[in-house]
C-alpha positions in Angstrom: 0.1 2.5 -5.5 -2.6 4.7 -4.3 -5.7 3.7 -5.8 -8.1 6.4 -6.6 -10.7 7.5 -8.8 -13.6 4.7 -8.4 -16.4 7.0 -7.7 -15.5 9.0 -10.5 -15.5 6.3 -12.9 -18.6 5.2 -12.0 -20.3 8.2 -12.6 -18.8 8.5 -15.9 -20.2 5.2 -16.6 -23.4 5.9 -15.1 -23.3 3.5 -12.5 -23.7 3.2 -8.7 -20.7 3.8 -6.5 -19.9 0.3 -5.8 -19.5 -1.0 -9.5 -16.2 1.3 -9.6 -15.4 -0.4 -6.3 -15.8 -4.1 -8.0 -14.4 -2.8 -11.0 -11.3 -1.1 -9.0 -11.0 -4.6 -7.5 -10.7 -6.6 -10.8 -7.8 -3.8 -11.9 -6.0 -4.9 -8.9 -6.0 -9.0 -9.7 -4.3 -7.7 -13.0 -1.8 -5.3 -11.6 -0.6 -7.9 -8.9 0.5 -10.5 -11.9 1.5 -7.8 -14.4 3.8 -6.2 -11.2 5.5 -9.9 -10.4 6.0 -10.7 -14.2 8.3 -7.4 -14.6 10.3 -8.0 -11.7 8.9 -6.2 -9.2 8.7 -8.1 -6.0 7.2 -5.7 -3.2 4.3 -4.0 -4.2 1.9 -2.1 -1.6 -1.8 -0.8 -2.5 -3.7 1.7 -0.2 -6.8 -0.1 0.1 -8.5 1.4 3.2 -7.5 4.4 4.6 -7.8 5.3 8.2 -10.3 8.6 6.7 -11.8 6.2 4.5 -14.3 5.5 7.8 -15.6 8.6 7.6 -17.3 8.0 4.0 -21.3 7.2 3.9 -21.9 4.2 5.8 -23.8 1.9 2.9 -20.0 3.0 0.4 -18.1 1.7 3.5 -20.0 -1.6 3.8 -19.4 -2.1 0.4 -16.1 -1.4 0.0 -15.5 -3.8 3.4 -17.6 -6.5 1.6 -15.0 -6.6 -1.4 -12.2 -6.9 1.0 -13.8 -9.7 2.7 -14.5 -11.3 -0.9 -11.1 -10.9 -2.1 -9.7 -12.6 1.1 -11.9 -15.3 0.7 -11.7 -15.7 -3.2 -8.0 -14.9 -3.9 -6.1 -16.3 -1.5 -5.8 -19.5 -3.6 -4.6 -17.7 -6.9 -1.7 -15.8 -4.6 -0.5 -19.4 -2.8 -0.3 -21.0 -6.4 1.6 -17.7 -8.1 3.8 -17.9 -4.6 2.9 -14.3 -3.6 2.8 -13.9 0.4 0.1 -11.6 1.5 1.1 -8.8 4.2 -1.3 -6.4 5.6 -0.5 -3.0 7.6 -2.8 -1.1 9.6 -4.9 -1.2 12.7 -7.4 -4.2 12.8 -9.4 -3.8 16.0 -11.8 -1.8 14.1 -12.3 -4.6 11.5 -15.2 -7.0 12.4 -14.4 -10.1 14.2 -14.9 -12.1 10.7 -12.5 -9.8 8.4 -9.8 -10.2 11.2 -9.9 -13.8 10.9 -9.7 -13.5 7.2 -7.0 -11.6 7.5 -4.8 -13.8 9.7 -6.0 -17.1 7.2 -5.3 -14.8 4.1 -1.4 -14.2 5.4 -1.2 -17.8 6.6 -2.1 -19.7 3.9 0.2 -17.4 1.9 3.4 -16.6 4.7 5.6 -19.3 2.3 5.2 -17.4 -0.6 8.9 -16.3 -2.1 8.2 -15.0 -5.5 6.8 -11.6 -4.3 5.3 -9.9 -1.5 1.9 -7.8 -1.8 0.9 -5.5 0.9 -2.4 -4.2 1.5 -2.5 -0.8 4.0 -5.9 -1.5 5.3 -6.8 1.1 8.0 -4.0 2.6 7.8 -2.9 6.3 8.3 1.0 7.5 8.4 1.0 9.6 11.0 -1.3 6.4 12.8 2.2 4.7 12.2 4.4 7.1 13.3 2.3 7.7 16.7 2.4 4.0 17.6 5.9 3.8 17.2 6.6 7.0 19.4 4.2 5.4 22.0 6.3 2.2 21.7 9.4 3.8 22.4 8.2 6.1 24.8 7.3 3.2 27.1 10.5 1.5 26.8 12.2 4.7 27.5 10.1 4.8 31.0 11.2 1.3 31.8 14.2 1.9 31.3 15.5 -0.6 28.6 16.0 1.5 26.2 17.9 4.3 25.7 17.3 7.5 24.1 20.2 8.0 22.5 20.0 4.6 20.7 16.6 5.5 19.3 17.5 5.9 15.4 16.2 6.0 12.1 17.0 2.3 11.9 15.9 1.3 14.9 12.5 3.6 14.0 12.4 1.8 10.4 12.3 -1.5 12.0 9.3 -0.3 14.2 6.9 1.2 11.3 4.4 -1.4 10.1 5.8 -1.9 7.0 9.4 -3.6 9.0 11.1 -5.8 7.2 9.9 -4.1 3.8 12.2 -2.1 1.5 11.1 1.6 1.3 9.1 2.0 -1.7 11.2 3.1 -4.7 8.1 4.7 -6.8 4.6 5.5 -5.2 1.7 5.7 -8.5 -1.3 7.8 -7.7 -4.3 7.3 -10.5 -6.7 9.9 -11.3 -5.1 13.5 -11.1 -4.6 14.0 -7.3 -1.0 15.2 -6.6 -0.7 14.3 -2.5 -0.1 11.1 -0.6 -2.9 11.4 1.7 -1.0 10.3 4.9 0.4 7.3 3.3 4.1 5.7 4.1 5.2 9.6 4.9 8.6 8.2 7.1 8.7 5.7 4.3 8.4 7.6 1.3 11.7 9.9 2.3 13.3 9.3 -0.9 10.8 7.7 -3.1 9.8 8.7 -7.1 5.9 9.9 -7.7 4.1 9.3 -10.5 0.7 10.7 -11.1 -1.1 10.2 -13.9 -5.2 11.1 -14.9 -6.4 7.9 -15.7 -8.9 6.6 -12.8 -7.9 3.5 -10.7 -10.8 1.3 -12.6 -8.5 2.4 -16.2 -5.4 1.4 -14.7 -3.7 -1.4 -17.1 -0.9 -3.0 -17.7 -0.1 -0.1 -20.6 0.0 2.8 -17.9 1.8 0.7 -15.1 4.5 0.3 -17.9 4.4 4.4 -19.0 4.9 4.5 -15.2 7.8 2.9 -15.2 9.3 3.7 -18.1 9.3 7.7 -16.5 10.8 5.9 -13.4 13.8 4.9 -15.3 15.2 7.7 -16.8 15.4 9.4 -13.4 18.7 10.2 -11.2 18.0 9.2 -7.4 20.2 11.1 -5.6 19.3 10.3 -2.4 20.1 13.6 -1.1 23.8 13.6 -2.6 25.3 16.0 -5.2 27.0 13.3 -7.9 30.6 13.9 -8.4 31.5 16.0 -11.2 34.0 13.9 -13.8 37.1 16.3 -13.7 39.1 16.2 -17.5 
């Protein structure tokens, strides 16, 4: 899911930036359990995007003081629903203290085996694809690997997001039609569904109109179905 539209719905409400980030936050608590109680087992929220630096310094501290809140606060709920925490993304840029939240957050919740949540936090696609081409470059230089064996597998299990399915259906809240350099090598054959409604909006009632559309779809995965012949 790309979460968008907190700003906006602050406004509208005629409050300050950061009360759409809290209330953004809250949305996500609900979407995690409503997510895991329909089956779905691998869901993945852009929470901090590698632009998302580049917005005014006092929205950035704010929106970093949430994360560090919700790794502090939640991390009890998710061991007890058995939901293992995963985060993508670089981290050197993070402060010294949300890097060791981090690493407690996916500690305390590594045996989690009922579902996996994912949190892209500093991350950027193409971010993901250069450090994998850097990667490989190197081991091509040193001679252990050769280019010829370099293939979308061997790519896949490079990306940040190895060991994760490729998402089936990415949901982007309030009316923006891109992906915003997010998953793009993953995304290859995903469903999108965009809807208006802003991220703080987002319930369980839209998540389920979402995929409701996502079920009367034909993936074809790039192949032509064979025609019945009578």
């Amino acid at each position: 899911i790309i979460m968008d539209g907190n700003n906006r719905w602050a406004r509208r409400e005629g409050h300050p930036g950061i009360a759409g980030h809290r209330a953004g936050a809250e949305v996500v608590r609900n979407i995690v359990g409503a997510c895991e109680s329909r089956g779905i087992y691998y869901l993945t929220l852009f929470a901090f995007s590698s632009e998302n630096w580049g917005r005014p310094h006092n929205e950035v501290r704010a929106l970093l003081a949430l994360l560090a809140r919700y790794l502090r606060n939640d991390i009890t709920r998710l061991v007890s629903d058995g939901i293992r925490l995963r985060v993508i993304g670089r981290r050197d840029r993070f402060s010294p203290r949300i890097q060791r939240l981090i690493c407690r957050a996916e500690k305390a919740t590594r045996e989690g085996e009922r579902a996996t949540l994912t949190l892209a936090l500093d991350y950027g696609g193409r971010w993901d694809l250069t450090e994998v081409a850097r990667e490989l470059a190197k081991e091509v230089v040193q001679g252990v690997l050769d280019p010829d064996k370099i293939t979308e597998q061997l790519i896949s299990q490079r990306l940040a997001t190895a060991g994760l399915p490729d998402p089936d259906l990415c949901i982007r809240t309030a009316g923006e039609t891109r992906v915003s350099n997010f998953l793009l090598w993953q995304f290859a054959y995903a469903e999108f569904w965009f809807t208006e409604v802003l991220w703080p909006d987002f319930d369980e009632s839209v998540l389920d109109l979402a995929l409701a559309d996502y079920t009367v779809r034909e993936r074809r995965f790039g192949v032509r179905p064979l025609l019945s012949n009578y």
